[in-house]
Every structure is written in structure tokens, then in C-alpha cells.
C-alpha positions as CSV (number, residue, x, y, z in Angstrom):
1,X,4.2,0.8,-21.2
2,X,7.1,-1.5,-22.7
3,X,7.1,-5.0,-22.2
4,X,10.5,-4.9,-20.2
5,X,9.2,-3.1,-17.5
6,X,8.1,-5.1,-14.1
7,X,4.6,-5.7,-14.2
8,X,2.5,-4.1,-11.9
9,X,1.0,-7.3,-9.9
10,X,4.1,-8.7,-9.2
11,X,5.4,-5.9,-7.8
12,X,2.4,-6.0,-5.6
13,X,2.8,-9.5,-4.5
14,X,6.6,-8.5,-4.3
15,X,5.8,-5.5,-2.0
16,X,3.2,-7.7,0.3
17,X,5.3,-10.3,1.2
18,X,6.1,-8.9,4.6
19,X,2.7,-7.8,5.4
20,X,1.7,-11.8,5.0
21,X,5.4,-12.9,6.8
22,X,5.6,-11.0,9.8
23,X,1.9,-11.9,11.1
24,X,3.1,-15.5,12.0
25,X,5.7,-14.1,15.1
26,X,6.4,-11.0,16.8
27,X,9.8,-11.3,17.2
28,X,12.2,-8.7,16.2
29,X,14.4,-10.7,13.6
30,X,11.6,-11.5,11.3
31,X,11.4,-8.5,10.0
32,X,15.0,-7.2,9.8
33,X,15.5,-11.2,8.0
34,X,12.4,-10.1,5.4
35,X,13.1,-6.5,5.0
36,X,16.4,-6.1,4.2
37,X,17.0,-9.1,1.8
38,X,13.6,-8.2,0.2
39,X,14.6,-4.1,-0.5
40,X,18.0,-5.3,-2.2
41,X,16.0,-7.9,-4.2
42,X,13.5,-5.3,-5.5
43,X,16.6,-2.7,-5.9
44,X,18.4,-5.6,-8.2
45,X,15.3,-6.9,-9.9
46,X,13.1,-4.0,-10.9
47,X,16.5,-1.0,-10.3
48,X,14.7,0.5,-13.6
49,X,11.2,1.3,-12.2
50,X,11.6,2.0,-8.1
51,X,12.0,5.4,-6.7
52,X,13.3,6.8,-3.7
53,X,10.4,7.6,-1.8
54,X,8.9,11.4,-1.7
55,X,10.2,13.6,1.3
56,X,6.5,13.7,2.8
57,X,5.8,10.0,2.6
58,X,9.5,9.9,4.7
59,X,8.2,12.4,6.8
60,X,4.4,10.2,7.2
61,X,6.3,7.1,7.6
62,X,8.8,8.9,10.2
63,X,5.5,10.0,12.0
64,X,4.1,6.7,11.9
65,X,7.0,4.9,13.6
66,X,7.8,7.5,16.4
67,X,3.9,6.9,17.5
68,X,3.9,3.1,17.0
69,X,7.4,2.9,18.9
70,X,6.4,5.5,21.8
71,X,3.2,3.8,22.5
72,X,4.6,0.2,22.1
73,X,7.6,1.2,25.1
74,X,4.8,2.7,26.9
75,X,2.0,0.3,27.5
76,X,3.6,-2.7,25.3
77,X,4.4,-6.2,27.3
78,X,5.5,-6.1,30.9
79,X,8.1,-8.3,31.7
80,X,11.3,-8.6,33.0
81,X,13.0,-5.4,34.9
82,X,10.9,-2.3,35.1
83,X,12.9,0.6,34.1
84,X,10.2,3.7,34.5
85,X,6.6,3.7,36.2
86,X,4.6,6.2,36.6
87,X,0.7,5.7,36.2
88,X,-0.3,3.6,32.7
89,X,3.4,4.2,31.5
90,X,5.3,1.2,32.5
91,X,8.6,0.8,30.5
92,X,10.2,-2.5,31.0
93,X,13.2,-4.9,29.3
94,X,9.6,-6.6,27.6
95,X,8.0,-3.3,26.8
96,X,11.7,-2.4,24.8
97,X,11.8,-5.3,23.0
98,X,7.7,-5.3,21.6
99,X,8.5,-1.6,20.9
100,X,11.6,-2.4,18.7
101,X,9.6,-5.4,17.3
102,X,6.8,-3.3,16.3
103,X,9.5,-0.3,14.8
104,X,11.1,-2.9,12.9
105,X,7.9,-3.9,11.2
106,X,6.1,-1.2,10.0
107,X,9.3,-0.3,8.4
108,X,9.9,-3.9,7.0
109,X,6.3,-3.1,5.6
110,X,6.2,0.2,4.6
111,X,9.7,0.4,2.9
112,X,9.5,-2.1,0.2
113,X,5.8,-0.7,-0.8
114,X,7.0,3.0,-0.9
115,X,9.8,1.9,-3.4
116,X,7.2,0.2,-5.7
117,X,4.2,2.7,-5.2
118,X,5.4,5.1,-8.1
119,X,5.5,2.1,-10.6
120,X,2.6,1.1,-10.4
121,X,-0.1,1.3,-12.6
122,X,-3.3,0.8,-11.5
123,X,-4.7,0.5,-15.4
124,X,-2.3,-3.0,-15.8
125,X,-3.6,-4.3,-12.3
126,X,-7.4,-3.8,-13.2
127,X,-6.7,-5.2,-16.7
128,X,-5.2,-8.5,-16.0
129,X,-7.7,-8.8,-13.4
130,X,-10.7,-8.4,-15.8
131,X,-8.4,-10.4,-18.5
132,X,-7.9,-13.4,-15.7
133,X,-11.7,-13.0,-14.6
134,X,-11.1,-11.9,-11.2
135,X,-13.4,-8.9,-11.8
136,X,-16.3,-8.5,-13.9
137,X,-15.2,-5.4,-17.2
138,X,-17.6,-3.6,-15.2
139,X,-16.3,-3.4,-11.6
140,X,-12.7,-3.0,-13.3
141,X,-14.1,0.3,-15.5
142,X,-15.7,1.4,-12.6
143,X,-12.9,1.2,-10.7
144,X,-10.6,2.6,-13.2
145,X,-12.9,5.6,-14.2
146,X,-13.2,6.2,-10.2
147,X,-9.0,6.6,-9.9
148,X,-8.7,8.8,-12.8
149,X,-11.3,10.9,-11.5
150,X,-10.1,11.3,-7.9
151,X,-7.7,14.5,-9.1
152,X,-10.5,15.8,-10.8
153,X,-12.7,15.7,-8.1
154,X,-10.0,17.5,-6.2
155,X,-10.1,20.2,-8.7
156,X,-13.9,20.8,-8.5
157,X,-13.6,21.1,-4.7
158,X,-11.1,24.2,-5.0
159,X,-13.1,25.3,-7.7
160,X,-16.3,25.3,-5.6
161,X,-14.1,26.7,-2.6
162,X,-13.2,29.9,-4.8
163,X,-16.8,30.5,-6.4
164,X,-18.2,30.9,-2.9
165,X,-15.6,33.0,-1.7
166,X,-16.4,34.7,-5.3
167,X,-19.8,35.2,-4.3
168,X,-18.6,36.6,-0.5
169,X,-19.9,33.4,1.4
170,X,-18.0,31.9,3.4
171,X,-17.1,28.3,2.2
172,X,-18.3,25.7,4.8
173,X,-17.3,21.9,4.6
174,X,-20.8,21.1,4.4
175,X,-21.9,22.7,1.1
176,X,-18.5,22.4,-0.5
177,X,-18.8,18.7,-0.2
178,X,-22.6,19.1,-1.3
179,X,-22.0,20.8,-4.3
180,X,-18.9,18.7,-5.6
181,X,-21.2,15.6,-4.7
182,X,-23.7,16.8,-7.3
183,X,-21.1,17.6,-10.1
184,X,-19.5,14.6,-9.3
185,X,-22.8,12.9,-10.2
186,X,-23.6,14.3,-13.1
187,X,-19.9,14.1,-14.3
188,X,-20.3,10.1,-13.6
189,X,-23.7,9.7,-15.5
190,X,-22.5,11.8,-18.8
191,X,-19.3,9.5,-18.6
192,X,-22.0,6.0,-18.1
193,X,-23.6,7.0,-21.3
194,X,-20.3,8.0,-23.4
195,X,-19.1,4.3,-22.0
196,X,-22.6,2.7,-23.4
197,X,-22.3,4.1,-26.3
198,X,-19.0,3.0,-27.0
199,X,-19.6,-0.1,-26.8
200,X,-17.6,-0.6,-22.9
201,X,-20.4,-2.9,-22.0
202,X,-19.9,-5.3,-24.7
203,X,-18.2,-8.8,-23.3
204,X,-15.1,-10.2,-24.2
205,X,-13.8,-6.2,-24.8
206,X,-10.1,-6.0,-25.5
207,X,-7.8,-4.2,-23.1
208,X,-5.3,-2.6,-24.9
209,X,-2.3,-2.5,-21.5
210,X,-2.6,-6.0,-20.9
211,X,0.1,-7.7,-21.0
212,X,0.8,-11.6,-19.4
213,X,3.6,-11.5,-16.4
214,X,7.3,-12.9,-18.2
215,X,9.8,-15.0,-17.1
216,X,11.3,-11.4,-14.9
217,X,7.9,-11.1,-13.4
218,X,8.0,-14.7,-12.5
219,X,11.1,-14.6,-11.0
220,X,10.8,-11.4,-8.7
221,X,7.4,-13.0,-7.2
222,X,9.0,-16.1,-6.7
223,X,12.1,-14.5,-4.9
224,X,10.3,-12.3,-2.7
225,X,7.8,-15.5,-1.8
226,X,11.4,-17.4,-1.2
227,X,12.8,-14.8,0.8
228,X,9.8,-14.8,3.5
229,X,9.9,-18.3,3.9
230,X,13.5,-18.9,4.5
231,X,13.0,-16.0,7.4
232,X,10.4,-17.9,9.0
233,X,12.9,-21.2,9.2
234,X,15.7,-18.9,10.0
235,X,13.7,-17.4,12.7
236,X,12.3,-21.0,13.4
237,X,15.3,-22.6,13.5
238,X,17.6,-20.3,15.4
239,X,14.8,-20.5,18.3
240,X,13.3,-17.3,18.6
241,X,9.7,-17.8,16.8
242,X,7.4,-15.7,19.2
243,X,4.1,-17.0,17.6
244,X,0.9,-13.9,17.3
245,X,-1.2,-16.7,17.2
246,X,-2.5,-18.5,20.3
């Protein structure tokens, strides 16, 4: 990983600026005042690492909003003139507004992370957090060793999948997840005594991605944090702040 590239916590903190923003009011500026500044900051700040999200995470996140939007018009706020009734629907000018609130934020949420998610590495993020004593080395190994082996774990659960169909039985959940359970144990203490004897245990262990956030890192947290404030005084001072907490 080169030293010019965005480093992988602050494009976290970047990315989570809206999720800690929009909590404060439900009104549906907030997030179109946080989302869109904060996609063209990340797309002029870190244009060398995002990537257009994947057709199925389009496709999840499409998903996500039509059943956030459809149940937010339905049974969302009633006030002011009721369109449709008809049982628990109620659609109403206050029900339309929550609905478009709560459109707007899951994709003020959403976007920015989607763009990141590829350039992040998970191996940087565990590393400066064991470096910065955040984490013990051994929660952050663990942790590690437990990402890396998720596609493995994967593999052994087609594999066991096709040796029972090999053997003309008929794979059920139960024993498929039974059997990869016990390989994945057995996998996990082979790998706890490679670590030992390698000396992962030892304190004060060197990890060799770290790398300390530079002056671009700096400056893409620190705009992202500035963008979600000035929303909140926008939203604040043009007067409609509709605060989520009582």
C-alpha cells in the first residue's frame, strides 16, 4: 500500500459523518445539505481510490429505499390533509414528507460508504488501532485472521455441500453448518499455534502496513467533520431543524 493513498480510518470517519449528522433532526434538508457536498468532497479528495458501487449493492440499496419509503408514506406521521385511507395505510401531506425524509437519508448514508467500501483495508484499520492502543495485538489478530478466513470458510461450506451430495445424501443446513464448524475449529487452533510459535504474542510486535494519517488524511476528516456541521447551522438557521430528540 503506498503512502499517497487515503488511509483507511479517515475514510471511515469520512464516510460516517452523516450517520452521526442526520440523528440530531429529521428534516429533509439535512441530508440532501450532508450528502451531496460530502460525495463531491470524497470524489475530489480521495478520486484515486473510490469506486462506483457494484450493480448488486445498487440493486440492495435500491431495495432498501423502496421498503423504507413505502412503509414511511404508509404508516409515517399523520398530519395535515389525508390523501388515502384505507385500514393502517394512512397517506397524508406529513406521512409524504417523513417518507421523503427517511429516502433522503438512507441514501445520504449509504452513498458515501459504498464509494469508500472498496478502499478499505481492513489490515490498516486493525493496525493503527493496535499501534494507537485501541485494541490489544491480540483482539486485532484475532480479528484480522477472522476476515481473511471468512472466504475460506465459504469455500469449505461448498466443499462439504458437494462431498455429501458425493456420498448421495442429501445436504441439510444442519450438518453442513456442523461439519464446517468443526473444520473451522481445527483450522483456527493449527493457525493459534503457527501464531505462538512465531512469536505473534510477543508485545510491542511491529506491524509492517502501518502507516500514521498525513496532512491529505487530515484534511479529508476535517472537511467531512466541517461539512456536517455547517448543515446543522444551515438547517438551524434557515428554521427547519425538526429535532429526533425529545
Amino acid at each position: 500500500m503506498t503512502a499517497h493513498r487515503p488511509h483507511s480510518v479517515a475514510l471511515i470517519v469520512s464516510s460516517a459523518v452523516p450517520a452521526f449528522v442526520l440523528v440530531w433532526s429529521v428534516d429533509p434538508w439535512m441530508p440532501i445539505l450532508v450528502g451531496l457536498p460530502l460525495v463531491a468532497f470524497l470524489a475530489a479528495m480521495a478520486s484515486d481510490v473510490i469506486m462506483l458501487p457494484s450493480r448488486t449493492s445498487m440493486y440492495v440499496l435500491a431495495a432498501v429505499v423502496g421498503m423504507v419509503g413505502v412503509a414511511s408514506l404508509m404508516y409515517g406521521t399523520h398530519r395535515g390533509a389525508t390523501l388515502f385511507h384505507w385500514g393502517f395505510i394512512h397517506i397524508s401531506d406529513g406521512s409524504i414528507a417523513t417518507s421523503s425524509a427517511a429516502v433522503l437519508r438512507v441514501i445520504s448514508i449509504a452513498l458515501p460508504a459504498l464509494l469508500v467500501a472498496g478502499a478499505i483495508s481492513a489490515h490498516e484499520v486493525l493496525a493503527t488501532c493496535a499501534v494507537k492502543r485501541l485494541v490489544p495485538d491480540r483482539v486485532a489478530l484475532a480479528t484480522l485472521i477472522a476476515l481473511r478466513l471468512v472466504p475460506v470458510i465459504a469455500s469449505d461450506l461448498d466443499e462439504t455441500q458437494q462431498a455429501q451430495r458425493a456420498n448421495g445424501r442429501a445436504p441439510t443446513p444442519f450438518t453442513v453448518a456442523l461439519t464446517t464448524l468443526v473444520i473451522a475449529i481445527r483450522r483456527a487452533v493449527r493457525m493459534s499455534d503457527v501464531a505462538e510459535i512465531r512469536g505473534f504474542s510477543r508485545p510491542n510486535r511491529t506491524w509492517s502496513v502501518y502507516r500514521p494519517l498525513g496532512i491529505r488524511d487530515w484534511t479529508l476528516i476535517a472537511g467531512s467533520v466541517a461539512i456536517g456541521i455547517s448543515a446543522m447551522f444551515v438547517v438551524a438557521y434557515i428554521g427547519v431543524w425538526n429535532s429526533a430528540i425529545a
